[in-house]
Backbone bond lengths (Angstrom), bond angles and torsions (degrees), N, CA, C in turn:
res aa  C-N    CA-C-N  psi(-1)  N-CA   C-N-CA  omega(-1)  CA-C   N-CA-C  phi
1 X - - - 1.435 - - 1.522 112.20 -
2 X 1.540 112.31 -21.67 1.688 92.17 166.17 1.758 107.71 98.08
3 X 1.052 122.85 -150.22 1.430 126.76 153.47 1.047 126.27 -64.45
4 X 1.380 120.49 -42.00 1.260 158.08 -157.26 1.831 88.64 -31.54
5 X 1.679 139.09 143.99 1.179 143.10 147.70 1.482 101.63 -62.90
6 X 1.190 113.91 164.23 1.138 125.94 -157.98 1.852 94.91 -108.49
7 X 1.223 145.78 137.79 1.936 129.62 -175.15 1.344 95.28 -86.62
8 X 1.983 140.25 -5.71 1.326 133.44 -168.68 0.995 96.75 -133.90
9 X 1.514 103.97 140.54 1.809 115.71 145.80 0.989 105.22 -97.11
10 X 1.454 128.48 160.30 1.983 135.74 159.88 1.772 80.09 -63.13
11 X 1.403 83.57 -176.39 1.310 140.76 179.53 2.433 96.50 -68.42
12 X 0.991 102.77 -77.55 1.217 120.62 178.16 1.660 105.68 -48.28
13 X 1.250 105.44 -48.15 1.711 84.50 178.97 1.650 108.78 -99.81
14 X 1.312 117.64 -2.69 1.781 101.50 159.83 1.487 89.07 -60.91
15 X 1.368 130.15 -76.56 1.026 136.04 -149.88 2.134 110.00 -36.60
16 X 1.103 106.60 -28.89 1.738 118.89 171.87 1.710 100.88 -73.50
17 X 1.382 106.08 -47.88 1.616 100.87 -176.68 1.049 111.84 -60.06
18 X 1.384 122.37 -25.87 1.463 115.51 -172.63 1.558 112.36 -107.31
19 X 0.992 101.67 4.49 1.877 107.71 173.92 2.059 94.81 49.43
20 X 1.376 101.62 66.26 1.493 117.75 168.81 1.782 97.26 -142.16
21 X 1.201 111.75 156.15 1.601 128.78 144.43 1.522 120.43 -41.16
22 X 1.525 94.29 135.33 1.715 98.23 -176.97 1.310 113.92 -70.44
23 X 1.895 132.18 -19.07 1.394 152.83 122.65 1.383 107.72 -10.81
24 X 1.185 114.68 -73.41 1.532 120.89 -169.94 1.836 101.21 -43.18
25 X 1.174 97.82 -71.89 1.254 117.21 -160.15 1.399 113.47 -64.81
26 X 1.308 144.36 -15.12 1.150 151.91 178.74 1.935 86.20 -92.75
27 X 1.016 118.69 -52.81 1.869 100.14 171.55 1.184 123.48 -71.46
28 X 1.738 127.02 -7.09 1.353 103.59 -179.78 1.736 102.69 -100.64
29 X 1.669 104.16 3.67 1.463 103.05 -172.73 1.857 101.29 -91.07
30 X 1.423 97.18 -19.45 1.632 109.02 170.18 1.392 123.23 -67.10
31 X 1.636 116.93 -22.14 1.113 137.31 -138.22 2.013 91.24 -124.52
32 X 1.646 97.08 -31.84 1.345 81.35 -176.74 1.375 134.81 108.73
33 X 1.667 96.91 -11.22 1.394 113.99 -170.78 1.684 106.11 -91.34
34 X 1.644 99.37 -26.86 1.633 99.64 -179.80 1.488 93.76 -114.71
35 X 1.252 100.11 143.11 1.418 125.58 -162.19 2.075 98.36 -85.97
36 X 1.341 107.85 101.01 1.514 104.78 161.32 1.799 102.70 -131.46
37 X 1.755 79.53 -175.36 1.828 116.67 -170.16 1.189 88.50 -119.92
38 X 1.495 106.10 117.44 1.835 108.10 140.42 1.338 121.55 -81.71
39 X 1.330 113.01 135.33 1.148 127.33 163.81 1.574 113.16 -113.92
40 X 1.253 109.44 97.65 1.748 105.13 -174.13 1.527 114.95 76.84
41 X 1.725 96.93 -119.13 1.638 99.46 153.45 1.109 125.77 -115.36
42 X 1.387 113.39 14.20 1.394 131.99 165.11 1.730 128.45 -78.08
43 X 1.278 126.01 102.95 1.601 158.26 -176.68 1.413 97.63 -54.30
44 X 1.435 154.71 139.50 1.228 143.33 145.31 1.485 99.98 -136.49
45 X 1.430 117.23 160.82 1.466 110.09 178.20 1.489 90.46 -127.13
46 X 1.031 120.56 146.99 1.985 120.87 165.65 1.001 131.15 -94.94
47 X 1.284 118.57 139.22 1.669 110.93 -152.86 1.887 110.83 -59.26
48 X 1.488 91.65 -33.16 1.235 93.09 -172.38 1.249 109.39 -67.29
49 X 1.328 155.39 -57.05 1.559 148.57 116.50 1.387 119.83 37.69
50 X 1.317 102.87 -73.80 1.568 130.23 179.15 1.865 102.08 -57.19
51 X 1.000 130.20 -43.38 1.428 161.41 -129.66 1.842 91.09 -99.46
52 X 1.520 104.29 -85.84 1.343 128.04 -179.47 1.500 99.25 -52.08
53 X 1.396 120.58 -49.37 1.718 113.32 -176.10 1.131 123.59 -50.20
54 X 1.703 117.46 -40.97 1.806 137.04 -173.89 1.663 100.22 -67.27
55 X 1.854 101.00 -54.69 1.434 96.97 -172.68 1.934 116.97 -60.45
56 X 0.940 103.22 -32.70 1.286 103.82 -170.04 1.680 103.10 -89.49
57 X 1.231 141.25 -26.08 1.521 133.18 150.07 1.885 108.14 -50.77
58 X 1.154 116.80 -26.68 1.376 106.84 -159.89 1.670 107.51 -97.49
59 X 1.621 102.72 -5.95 1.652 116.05 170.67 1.467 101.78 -96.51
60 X 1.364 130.59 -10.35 1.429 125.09 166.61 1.309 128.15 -69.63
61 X 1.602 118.94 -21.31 1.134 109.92 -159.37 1.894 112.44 106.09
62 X 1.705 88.42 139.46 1.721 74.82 160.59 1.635 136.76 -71.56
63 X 1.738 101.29 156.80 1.472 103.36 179.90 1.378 120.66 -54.03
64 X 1.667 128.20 150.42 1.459 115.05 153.20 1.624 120.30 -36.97
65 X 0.841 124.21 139.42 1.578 125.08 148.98 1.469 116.43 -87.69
66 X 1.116 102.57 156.80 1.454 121.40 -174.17 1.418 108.74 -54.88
67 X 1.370 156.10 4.63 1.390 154.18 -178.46 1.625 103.21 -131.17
68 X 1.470 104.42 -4.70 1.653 97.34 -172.78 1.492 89.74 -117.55
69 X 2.039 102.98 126.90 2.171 94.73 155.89 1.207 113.55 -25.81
70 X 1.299 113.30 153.87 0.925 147.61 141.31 1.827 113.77 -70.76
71 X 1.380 114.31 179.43 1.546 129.94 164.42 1.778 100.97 -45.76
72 X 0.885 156.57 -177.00 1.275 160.38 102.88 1.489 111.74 88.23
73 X 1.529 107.77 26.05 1.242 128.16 -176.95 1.870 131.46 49.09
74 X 1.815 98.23 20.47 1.496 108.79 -165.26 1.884 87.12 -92.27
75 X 0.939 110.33 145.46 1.374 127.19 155.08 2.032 123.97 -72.53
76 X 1.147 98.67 139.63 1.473 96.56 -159.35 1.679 93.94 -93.61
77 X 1.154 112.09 159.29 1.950 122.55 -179.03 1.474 78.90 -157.58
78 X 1.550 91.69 140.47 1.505 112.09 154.51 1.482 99.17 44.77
79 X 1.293 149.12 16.24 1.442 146.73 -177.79 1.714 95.32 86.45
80 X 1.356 154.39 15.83 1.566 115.01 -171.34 1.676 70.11 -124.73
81 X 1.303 89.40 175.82 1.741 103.33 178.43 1.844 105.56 -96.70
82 X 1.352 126.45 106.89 1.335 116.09 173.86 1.433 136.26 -38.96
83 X 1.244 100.37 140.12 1.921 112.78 -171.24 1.914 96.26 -38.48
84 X 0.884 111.04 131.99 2.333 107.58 158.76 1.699 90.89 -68.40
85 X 1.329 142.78 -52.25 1.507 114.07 177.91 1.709 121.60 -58.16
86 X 1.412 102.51 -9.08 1.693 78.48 179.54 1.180 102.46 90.80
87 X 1.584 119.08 8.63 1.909 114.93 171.18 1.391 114.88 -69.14
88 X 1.565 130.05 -159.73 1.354 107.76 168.93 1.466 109.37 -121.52
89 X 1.165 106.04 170.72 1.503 129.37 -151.23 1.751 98.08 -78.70
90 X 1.612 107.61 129.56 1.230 108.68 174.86 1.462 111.57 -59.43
91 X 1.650 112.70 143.28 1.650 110.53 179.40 1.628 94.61 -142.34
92 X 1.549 134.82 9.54 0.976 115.79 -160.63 1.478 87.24 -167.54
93 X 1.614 119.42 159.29 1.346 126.34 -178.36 1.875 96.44 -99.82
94 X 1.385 131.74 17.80 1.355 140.99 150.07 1.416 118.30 -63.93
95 X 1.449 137.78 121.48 1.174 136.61 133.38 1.231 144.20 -64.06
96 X 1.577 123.46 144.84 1.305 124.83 -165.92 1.670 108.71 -80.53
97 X 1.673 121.49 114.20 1.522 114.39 -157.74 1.557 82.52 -86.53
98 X 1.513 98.90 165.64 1.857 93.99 -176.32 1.852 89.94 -142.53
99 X 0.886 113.66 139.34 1.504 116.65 178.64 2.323 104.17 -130.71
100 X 1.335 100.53 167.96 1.332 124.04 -164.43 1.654 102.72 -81.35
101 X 0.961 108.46 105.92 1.772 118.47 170.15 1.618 99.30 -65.18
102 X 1.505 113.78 179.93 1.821 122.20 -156.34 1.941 69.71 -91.09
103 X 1.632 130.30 -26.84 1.523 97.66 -157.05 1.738 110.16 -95.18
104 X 1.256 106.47 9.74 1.514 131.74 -179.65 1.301 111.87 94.68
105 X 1.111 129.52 -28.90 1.887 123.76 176.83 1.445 102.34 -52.24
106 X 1.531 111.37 150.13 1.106 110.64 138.49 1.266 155.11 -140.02
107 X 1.211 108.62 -170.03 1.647 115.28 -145.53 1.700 113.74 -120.60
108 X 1.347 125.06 174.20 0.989 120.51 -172.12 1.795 109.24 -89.11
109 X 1.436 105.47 147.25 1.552 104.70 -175.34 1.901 89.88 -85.57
């Protein structure tokens, strides 16, 4: 490529640009909040993407913090807005598998 800038970062080095976890960032690109390209099984985000996202968060105003509501009166953890039942807070792109007890409800695996 030459001199040439590169139009993608991975996943791992947005995640440096943004002084977040390479964790973080592979869930908010799951989630939708960070703007990527699949390629295959390959994640890329574009700078320009990356670029337009900062500028336009930084004409919003600052974020909630964690002790102040949020929109819709949910409180923020770890960035997601908490369950209203009081379930627990997504931390991982893993689901909870649930299988059939002998009395038929079920339960968590």
């Amino acid at each position: 490529m030459g001199t040439e800038e590169r139009l993608t970062v991975t996943v791992p080095e947005a995640a440096r640009l943004l002084g977040i976890g390479r964790g973080l960032a592979y869930e908010l690109a799951r989630l939708g909040e960070l703007p990527c390209l699949r390629f295959g099984r390959r994640l890329v985000i574009p700078r320009a993407a990356l670029t337009e996202m900062l500028a336009s968060a930084a004409n919003k105003g600052p974020a909630p913090t964690v002790d102040e509501p949020a929109s819709g009166g949910h409180s923020l953890r770890h960035g997601f807005p908490s369950d209203l039942d009081g379930g627990p807070t997504p931390r991982s792109g893993r689901e909870l598998k649930t299988r059939k007890s002998t009395a038929g409800d079920a339960t968590t695996a």
